[in-house]
C-alpha positions in Angstrom: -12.6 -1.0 -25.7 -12.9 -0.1 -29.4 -16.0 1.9 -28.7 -14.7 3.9 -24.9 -11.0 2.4 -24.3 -10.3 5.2 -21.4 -14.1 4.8 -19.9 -13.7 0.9 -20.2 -10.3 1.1 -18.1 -11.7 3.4 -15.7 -14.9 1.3 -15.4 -12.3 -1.9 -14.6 -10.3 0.0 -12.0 -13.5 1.1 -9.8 -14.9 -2.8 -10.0 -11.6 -4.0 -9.2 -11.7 -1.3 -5.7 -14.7 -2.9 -5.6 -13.5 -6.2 -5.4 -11.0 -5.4 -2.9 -13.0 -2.9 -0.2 -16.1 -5.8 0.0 -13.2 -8.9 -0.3 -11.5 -7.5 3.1 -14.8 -6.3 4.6 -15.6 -10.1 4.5 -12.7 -11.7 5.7 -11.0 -11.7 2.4 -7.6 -11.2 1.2 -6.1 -10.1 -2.2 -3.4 -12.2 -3.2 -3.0 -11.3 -6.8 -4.4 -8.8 -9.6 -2.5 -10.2 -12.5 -3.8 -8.9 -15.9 -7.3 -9.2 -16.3 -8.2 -11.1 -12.3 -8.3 -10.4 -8.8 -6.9 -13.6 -6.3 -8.2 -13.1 -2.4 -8.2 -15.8 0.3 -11.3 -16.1 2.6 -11.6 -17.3 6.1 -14.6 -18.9 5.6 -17.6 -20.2 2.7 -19.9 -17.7 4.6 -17.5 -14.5 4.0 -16.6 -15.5 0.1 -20.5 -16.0 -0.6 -21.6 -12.8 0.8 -18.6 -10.8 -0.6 -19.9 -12.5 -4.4 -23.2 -11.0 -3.1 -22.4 -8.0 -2.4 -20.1 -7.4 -5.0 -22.7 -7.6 -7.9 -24.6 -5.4 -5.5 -22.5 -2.9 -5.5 -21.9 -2.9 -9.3 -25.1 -2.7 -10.3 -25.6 0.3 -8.3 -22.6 1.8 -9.7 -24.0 0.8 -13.2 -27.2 2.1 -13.5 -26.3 5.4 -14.8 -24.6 3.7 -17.8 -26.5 3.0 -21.2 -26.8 -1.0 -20.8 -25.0 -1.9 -23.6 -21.7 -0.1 -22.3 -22.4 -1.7 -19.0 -19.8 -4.4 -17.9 -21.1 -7.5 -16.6 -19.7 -10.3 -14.0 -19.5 -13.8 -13.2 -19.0 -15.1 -10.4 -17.9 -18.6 -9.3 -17.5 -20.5 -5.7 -16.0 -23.3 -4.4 -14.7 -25.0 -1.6 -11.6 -27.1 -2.2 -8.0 -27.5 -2.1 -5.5 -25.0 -2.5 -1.7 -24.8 -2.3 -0.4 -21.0 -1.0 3.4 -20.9 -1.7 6.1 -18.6 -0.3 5.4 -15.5 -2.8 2.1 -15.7 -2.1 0.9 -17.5 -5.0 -2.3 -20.0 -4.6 -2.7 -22.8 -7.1 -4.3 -26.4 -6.8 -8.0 -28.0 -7.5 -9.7 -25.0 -5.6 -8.5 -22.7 -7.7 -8.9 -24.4 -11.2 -12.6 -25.6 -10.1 -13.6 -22.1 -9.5 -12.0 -20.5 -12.4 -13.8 -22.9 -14.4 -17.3 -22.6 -12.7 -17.3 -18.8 -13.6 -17.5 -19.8 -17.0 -20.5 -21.6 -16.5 -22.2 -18.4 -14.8 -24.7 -16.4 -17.0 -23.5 -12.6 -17.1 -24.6 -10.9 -13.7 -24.2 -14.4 -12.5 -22.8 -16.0 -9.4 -22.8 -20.2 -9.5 -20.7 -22.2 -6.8 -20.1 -26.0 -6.2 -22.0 -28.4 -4.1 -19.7 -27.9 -1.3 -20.3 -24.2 -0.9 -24.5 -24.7 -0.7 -23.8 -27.6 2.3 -21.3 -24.6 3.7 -23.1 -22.0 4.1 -26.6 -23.8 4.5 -28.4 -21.8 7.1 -25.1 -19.4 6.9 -26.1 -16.9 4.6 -29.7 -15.6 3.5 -29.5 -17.3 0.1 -31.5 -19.5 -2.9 -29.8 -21.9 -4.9 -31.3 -23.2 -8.4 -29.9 -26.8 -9.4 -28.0 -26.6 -12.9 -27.0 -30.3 -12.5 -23.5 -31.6 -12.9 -20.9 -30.2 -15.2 -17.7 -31.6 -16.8 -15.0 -29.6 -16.4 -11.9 -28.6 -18.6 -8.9 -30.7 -16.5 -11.3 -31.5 -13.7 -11.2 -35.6 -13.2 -14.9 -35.8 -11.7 -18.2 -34.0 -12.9 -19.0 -31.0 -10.7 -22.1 -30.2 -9.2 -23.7 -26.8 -9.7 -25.9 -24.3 -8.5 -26.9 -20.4 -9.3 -26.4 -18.8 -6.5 -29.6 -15.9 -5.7 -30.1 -13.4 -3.3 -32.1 -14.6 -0.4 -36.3 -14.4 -0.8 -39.5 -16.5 -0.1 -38.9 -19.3 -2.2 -37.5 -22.5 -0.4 -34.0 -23.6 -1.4 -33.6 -25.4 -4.6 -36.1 -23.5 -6.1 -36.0 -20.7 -8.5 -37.8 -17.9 -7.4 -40.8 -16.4 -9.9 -39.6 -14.2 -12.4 -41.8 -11.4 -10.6 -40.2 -11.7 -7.0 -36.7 -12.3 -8.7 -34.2 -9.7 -6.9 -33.1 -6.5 -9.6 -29.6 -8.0 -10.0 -31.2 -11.1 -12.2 -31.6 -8.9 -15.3 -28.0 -8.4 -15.6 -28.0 -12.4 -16.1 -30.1 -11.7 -19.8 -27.1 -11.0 -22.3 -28.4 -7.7 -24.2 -30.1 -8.0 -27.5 -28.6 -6.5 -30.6 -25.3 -7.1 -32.2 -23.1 -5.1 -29.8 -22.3 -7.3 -26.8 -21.4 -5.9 -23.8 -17.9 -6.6 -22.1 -18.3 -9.6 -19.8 -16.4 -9.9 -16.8 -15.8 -13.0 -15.0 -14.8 -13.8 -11.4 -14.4 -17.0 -9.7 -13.8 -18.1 -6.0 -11.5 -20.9 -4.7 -11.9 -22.3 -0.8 -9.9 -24.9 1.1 -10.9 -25.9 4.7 -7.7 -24.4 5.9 -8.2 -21.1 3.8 -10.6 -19.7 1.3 -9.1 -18.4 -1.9 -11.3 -16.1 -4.3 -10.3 -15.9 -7.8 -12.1 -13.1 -9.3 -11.2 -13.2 -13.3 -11.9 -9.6 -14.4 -12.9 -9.8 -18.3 -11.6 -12.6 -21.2 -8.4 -13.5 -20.9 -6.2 -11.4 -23.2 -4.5 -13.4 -25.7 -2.3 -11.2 -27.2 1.1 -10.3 -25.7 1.1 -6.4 -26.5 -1.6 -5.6 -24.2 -1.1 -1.2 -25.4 -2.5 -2.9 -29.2 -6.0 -3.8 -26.5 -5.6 -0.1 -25.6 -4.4 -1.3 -22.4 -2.0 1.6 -20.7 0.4 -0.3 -17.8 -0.6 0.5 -14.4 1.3 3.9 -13.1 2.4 1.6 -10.5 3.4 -1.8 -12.3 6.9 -3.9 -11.7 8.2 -6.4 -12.9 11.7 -8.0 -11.6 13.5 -10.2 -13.6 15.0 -13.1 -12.7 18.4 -12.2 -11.1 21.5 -13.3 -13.0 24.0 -16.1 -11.8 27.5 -14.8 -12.6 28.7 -16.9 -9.7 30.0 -19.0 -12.4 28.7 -22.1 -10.4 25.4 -23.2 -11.5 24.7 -24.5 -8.2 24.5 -21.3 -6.1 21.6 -20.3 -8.8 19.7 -20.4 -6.0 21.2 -17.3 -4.3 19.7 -15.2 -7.5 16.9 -16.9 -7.3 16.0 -16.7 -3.6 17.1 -12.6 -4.2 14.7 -12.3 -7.0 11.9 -13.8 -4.7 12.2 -11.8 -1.9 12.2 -8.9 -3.8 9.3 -9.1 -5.7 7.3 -10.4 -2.2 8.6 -6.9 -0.6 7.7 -4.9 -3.7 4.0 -5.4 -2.6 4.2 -3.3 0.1 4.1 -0.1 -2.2 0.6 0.7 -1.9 -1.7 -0.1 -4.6 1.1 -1.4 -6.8 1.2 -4.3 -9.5 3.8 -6.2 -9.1 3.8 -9.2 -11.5 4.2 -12.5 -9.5 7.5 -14.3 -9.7 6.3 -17.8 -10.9 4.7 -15.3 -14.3 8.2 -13.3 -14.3 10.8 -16.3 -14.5 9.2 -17.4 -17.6 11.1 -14.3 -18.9 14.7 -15.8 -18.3 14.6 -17.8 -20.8 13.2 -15.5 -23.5 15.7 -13.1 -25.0 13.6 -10.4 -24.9 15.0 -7.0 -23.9 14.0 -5.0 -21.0 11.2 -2.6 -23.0 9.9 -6.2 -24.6 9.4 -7.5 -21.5 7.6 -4.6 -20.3 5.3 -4.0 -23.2 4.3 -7.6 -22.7 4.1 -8.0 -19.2 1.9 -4.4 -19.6 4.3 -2.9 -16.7 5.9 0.6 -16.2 8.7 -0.4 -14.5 11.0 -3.4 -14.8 14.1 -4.3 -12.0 16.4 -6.1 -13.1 20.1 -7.5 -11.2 22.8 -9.9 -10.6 24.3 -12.3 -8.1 28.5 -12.4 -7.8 30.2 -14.5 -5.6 34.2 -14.1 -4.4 35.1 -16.3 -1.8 33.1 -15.8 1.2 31.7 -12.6 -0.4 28.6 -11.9 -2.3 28.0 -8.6 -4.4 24.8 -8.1 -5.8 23.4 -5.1 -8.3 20.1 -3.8 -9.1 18.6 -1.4 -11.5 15.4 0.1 -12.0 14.8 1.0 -15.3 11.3 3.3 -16.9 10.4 1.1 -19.4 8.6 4.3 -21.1 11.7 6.4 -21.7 14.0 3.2 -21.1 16.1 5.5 -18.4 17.6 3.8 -16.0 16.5 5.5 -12.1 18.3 3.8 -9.8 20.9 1.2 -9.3 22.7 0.4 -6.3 25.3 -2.1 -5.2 25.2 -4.4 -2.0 27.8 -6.3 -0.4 27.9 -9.4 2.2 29.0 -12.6 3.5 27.8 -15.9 1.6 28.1 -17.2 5.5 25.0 -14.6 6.6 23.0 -15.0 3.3 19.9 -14.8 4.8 20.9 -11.5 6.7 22.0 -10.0 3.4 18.8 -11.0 1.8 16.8 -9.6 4.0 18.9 -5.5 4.2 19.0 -6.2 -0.1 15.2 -6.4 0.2 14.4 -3.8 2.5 16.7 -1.3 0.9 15.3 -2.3 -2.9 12.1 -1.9 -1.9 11.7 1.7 0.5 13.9 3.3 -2.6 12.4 1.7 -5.6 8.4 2.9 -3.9 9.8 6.5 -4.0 10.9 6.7 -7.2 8.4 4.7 -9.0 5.8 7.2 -7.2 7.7 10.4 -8.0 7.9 9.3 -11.5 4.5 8.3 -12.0 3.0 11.4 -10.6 5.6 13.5 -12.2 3.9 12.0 -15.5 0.0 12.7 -14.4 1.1 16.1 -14.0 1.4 16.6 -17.2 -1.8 14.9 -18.4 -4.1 17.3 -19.6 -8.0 15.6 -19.2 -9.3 16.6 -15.4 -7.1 14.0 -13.0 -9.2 10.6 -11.8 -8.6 9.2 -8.5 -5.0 7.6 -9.6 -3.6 10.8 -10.2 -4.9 12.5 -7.3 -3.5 9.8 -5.2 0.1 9.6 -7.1 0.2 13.6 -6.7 -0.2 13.6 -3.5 1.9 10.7 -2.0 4.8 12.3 -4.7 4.4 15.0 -1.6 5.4 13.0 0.9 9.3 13.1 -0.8 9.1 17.2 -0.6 10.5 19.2 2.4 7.7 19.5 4.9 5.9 22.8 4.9 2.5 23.9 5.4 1.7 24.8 2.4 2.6 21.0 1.5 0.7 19.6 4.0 -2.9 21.9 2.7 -1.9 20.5 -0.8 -2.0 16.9 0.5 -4.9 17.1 2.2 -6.7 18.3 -1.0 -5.6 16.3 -3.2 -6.6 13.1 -1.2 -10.1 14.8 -0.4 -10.7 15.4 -3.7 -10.0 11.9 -4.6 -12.6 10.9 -1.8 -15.6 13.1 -3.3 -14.6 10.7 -6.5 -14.8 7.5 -4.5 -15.8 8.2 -1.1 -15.2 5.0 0.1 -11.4 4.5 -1.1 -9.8 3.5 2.1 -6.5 4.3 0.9 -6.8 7.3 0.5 -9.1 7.9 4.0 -5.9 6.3 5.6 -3.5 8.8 3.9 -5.8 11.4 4.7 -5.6 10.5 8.5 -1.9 10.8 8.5 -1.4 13.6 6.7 -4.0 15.4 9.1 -2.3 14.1 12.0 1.0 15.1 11.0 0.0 18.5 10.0 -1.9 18.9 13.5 2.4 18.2 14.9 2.9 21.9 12.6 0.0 23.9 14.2 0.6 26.2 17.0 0.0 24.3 20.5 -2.2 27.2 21.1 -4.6 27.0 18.1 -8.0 25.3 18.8 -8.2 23.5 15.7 -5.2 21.7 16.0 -7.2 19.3 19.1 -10.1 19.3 16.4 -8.0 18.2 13.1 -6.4 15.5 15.4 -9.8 14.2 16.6 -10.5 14.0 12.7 -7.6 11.9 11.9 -8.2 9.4 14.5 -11.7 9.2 13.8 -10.7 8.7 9.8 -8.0 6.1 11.1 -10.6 4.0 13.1 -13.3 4.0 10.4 -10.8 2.6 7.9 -9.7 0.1 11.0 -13.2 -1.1 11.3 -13.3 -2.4 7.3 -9.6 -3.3 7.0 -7.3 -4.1 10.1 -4.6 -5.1 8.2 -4.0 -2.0 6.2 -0.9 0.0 7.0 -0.9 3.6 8.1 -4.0 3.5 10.3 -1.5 3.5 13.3 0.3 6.9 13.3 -2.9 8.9 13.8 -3.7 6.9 16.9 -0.5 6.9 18.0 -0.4 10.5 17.6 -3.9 11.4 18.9 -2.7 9.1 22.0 0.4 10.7 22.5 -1.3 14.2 22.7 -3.9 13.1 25.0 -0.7 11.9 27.4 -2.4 7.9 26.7 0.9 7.0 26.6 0.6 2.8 27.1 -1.6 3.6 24.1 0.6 5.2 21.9 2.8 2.5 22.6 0.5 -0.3 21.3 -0.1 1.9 18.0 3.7 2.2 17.6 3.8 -1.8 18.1 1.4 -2.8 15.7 2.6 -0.7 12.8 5.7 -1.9 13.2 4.1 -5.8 13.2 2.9 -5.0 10.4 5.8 -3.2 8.4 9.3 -4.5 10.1 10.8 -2.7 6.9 9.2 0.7 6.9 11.8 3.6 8.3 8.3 5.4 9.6 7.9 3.0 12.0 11.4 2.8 13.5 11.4 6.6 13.3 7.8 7.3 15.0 8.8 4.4 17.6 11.9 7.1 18.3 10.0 9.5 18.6 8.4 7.9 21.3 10.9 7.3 22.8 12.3 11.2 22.4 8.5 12.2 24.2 9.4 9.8 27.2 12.7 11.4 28.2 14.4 8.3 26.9 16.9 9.7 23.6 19.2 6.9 24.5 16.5 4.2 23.2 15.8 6.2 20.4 19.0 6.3 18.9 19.3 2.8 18.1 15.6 3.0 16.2 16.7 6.2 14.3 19.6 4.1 12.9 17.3 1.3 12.2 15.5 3.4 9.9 18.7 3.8 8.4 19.9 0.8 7.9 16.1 0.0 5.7 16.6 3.5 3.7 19.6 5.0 3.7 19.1 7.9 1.9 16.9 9.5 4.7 15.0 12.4 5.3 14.8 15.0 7.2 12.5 13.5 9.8 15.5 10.6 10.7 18.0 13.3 10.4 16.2 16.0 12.7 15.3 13.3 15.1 18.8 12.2 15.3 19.9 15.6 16.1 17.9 16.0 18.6 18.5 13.0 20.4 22.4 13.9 20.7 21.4 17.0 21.5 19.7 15.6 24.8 22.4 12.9 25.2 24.7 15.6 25.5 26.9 15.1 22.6 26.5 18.7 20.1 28.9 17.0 17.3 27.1 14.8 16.4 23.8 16.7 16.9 25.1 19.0 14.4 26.3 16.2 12.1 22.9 14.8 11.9 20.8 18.2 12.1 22.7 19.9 8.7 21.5 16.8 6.8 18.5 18.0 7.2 19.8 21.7 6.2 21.1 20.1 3.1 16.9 19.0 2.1 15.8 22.5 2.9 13.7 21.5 5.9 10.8 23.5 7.1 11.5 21.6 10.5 12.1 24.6 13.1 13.4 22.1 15.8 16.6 21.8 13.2 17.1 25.7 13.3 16.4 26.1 16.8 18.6 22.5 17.9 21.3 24.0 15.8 21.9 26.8 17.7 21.5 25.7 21.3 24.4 22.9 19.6 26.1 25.5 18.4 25.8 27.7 21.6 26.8 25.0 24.2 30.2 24.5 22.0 30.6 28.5 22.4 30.7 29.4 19.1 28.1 32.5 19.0 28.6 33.0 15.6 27.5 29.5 14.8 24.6 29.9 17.2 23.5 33.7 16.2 23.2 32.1 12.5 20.6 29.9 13.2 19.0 31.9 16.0 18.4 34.1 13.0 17.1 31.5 10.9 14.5 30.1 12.8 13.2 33.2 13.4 12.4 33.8 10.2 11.0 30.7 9.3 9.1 30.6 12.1 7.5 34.0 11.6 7.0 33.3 7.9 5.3 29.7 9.1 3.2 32.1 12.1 4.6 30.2 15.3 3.5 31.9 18.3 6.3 30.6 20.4 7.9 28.4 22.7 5.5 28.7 25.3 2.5 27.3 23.0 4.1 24.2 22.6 5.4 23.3 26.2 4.4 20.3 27.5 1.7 19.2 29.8 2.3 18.9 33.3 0.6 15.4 32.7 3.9 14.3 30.5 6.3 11.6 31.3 8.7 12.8 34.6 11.6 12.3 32.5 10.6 14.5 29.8 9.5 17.2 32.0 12.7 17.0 34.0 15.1 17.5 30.8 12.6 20.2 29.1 13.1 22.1 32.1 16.0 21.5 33.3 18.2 21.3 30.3 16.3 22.1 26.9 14.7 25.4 28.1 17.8 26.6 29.5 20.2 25.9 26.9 17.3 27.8 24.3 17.7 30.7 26.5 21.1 30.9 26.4 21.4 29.9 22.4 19.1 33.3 22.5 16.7 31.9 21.0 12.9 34.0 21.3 
């Protein structure tokens, strides 16, 4: 740090992508980055010991353009045991403590595990082992057996191979000579038979409490909530403020490639005194959220606040409202509001703050950038900006699979803009479903990869399909407003707006701010329902955010034209020519549907929709 502090932190942030890409491509999952370690849960022995492999692997290839003394160096540890995995995700118990203290027994490079992982993956894996004999270990009641773990070769197990067949990854075990030592990273792994945890330690524990006097910058992305006050006034509803400041911080994880500081860590702050900017500085987060709980009656009130602990400016606070009766209920809008409006802003400000950074941007700001897009009026000059920021952050780190799967959707979605007519709309839709279904292949779980399939479906009239894309993104999100709006949407290509009302005010009720893609959507499912107030309602909201939506200008007047007001309709006849000359739309008849569409789509297109356009006079 003293020597490089900006080259170190870079160096920590690719190991710890590192740590996460091969972690889920083994059957691993992150749990926890807190500080300097990375927490994951493995199905099985087999997966955590060739992740450990393949890890140092990995690193050493990404290390051998670097002088060796500014190199830095793992350890690894395994084990198979116990572990406890509570509601906020957390993983504690025997598993956990014996591998965190095996990685200390690792050499650097290294990678040691218990007895019980060699009998695991015996015959599993295509690995050595070299006895180091039992160990007694720091809070550990019994001696632990241990072995060094080596890449797989001729020697029989047990024994350690010559020094002239040893596998390139054993020098990195030899601590460099001289008096500079290089950084040494640790990393252990935890297992249970019902679930493997890894614990991958990143670096010595900080002991300080002002992590910015290590030269440690917060994450652009880091939160921390406080524990929600009790001003019930009744010591025994704490739990209400409790259970809110729980759920909270488990929803905040779904902002991707946030650091959200676990709630067992953040309740040690209650007690402390310290105020908000303290707590941030030595917590090492960006943003803290703090609240209360208030009880009248039956009725329960509870605030929030998101405050930048850089400038100390408070960005957001909000108010909520419910019955002590239908807690649960409440707890679950509270969170699902906090969380879709907290992600935006915390995104807009961070990126807002790379802008103004003047060294060349690393991935981090290429990513923030571009996702700070995503809260812009669509337009297609947005859309080319997107896609270059994220491909520039994939020359950096080709392999980054978040931003391959923001990639995808921000192709598919821009493919929705192109002209029906334009050959390279099929082939920038093919693209994003490919992208989609190579990030699928390493990590299932990962939100996003849906909406390019479902969208590449839906083109290619693979309707059941589309459906099943639409259903597994929202499994996987229940609280996103995306995924109630592009289930709508569905629902709008079917010729069924009467089912995709109720999902358009879903996405509502989960962020009620909006955006123009709820708001058009709305529009123009009144609009086919028949009812032109509340079309118009719902379509100016999206006025008001200067969409570059033309169904908005063009649903506006045939509203406005079925009511008989002409000059309502002749406005916005005239406006959506305009925009959609300036945005080079060929036309109506380039983007009518296939005769392969639903029935009940092609019966209201042609029956109502195009008739009422030709009558707003509309081109």
């Amino acid at each position: 740090m003293s020597v490089d502090a900006q080259g170190t932190i870079e160096a920590l942030e690719t190991a710890r992508r590192t740590f996460q890409t091969i972690s889920v491509a083994n059957g691993g999952r992150v749990v926890d980055t807190a500080g300097d370690s990375v927490l994951a849960i493995f199905k099985t022995a087999a997966g955590a010991t060739a992740a450990a492999l393949a890890i140092q692997h990995e690193l050493e290839a990404r290390a051998n353009a670097v002088a060796d003394d500014r190199r830095l160096r793992f350890r690894l540890g395994l084990h198979l045991g116990d572990v406890v995995q509570k509601a906020d995700g957390s993983v504690y118990g025997d598993g956990v403590n014996v591998a965190a203290r095996l990685q200390s027994v690792a050499p650097a490079g290294g990678i040691v595990v218990s007895e019980s992982i060699r009998l695991a993956v015996r015959g599993k894996v295509a690995v050595s082992f070299e006895d180091l004999g039992d160990h007694a270990l720091k809070n550990i009641a019994e001696p632990v057996r241990a072995h060094r773990l080596l890449a797989a070769g001729p020697e029989q197990e047990g024994q350690r191979p010559p020094a002239a067949a040893a596998p390139s990854s054993l020098r990195w075990w030899q601590r460099p000579s001289g008096k500079r030592n290089a950084l040494v990273v640790s990393a252990t792994v935890a297992a249970s038979a019902l679930a493997l945890a890894a614990y991958f330690g990143l670096g010595a524990r900080l002991t300080t409490s002002d992590p910015s006097a290590a030269g440690l910058p917060p994450p652009p992305l880091s939160i921390l909530v406080l524990p929600f006050a009790n001003q019930t006034g009744d010591e025994k509803k704490a739990y209400i403020a409790d259970a809110f400041t729980m759920s909270i911080t488990a929803d905040l994880s779904r902002i991707r490639d946030a650091f959200v500081v676990p709630a067992t860590t953040a309740f040690t702050y209650g007690t402390k005194g310290l105020t908000v900017q303290q707590v941030a500085k030595d917590a090492a987060v960006r943003f803290v959220l703090g609240g209360s709980v208030l009880t009248s009656g039956q009725e329960v009130r509870v605030t929030a606040q998101l405050v930048d602990s850089k400038t100390g400016a408070q960005l957001w606070n909000e108010t909520f409202r419910g019955e002590l009766s239908n807690l649960f209920a409440l707890q679950d809008q509270v969170t699902a509001l906090v969380g879709n409006s907290i992600g935006e802003r915390m995104v807009i400000v961070a990126a807002r703050e790379s802008e103004t950074r003047k060294s060349a941007p690393q991935v981090v700001d290429l990513m923030l950038r571009a996702r700070a897009l995503n809260f812009r009026p669509y337009s297609m000059e947005n859309f080319r900006e997107r896609e270059r920021l994220y491909r520039e952050a994939l020359s950096q780190e080709p392999n980054n699979v978040n931003a391959m799967v923001d990639l995808a959707a921000t192709l598919a979605i821009h493919s929705q803009w192109m002209d029906g007519s334009d050959p390279a709309r099929d082939k920038q839709l093919t693209d994003a479903r490919d992208l989609a279904l190579s990030v699928k292949a390493i990590d299932p779980s990962l939100r996003g990869i849906e909406l390019p399939l479902y969208l590449y479906a839906q083109e290619h009239n693979d309707f059941e399909g589309a459906r099943r894309a639409l259903e597994a993104a929202l499994a996987k999100d229940p609280k996103s407003p995306s995924a109630y709006g592009n289930f709508a949407l569905f629902f709008m290509n079917m010729g069924e707006p009467e089912r995709a009302v109720p999902l358009l005010k879903q996405a509502l009720s989960v962020y009620p701010k909006g955006n123009e893609f709820i708001f058009d959507n709305l529009g123009l499912a009144y609009l086919a329902l028949g009812d032109n107030d509340a079309a118009i309602e719902w379509l100016l909201r999206a006025v008001d955010l200067n969409t570059g939506i033309l169904d908005v200008y063009s649903g506006l007047a045939i509203a406005y034209s079925n009511k008989g007001d002409r000059r309502g309709a002749s406005r916005y006849v005239a406006e959506y020519q305009k925009r959609a000359t300036a945005q080079g739309f060929k036309g109506i008849e380039s983007d009518a549907p296939s005769p392969e569409s639903p029935p009940a789509y092609l019966k209201y297109y042609y029956e109502q929709y195009l008739p009422q356009w030709k009558k707003a006079g509309l081109p």
